[in-house]
C-alpha positions, 0 to 999 in steps of 0.5 A, spaced: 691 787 348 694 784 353 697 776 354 699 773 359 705 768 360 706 762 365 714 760 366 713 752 366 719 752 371 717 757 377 709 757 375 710 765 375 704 768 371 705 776 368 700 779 364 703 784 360 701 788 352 703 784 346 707 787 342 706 790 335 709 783 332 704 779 336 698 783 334 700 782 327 701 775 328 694 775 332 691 779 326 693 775 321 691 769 325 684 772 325 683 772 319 686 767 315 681 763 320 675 766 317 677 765 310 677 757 312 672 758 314 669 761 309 672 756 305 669 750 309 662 753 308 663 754 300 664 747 300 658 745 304 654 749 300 657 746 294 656 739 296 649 741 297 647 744 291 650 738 288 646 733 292 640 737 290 642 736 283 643 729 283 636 729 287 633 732 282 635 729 276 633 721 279 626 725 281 626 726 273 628 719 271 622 717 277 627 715 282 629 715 289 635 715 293 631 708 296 631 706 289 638 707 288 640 703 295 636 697 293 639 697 286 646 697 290 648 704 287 
């Protein structure tokens, strides 16, 4: 894989192949990048799943999310 660094001072770009430390590292990154988003997803699915379940125990007392508004909840 290669990489390419551009020295600030002269604003001379080279391309060259990443070592094996920035490979690991990039690896690394790849996948502690999947695992938040991973986590992220798991959270939306659980703030959905309880909004459901919140939904679901008003629709049984015969509310509705416009009900609670109007009560001030």
């Amino acid at each position: 894989m290669k990489i390419s660094e551009t020295f600030a001072e002269t604003n001379e770009t080279i391309v060259r192949d990443m070592t094996e430390e920035e490979l690991g590292q990039r690896q690394k990154d790849i996948e502690e990048q999947a695992q938040l988003k991973a986590e992220q997803e798991k959270a939306q699915a659980e703030t959905a799943a309880k909004k459901a379940a919140a939904q679901a125990k008003l629709a049984a007392l015969g509310l509705t999310a416009d009900d609670l508004k109007a009560l001030g909840l």
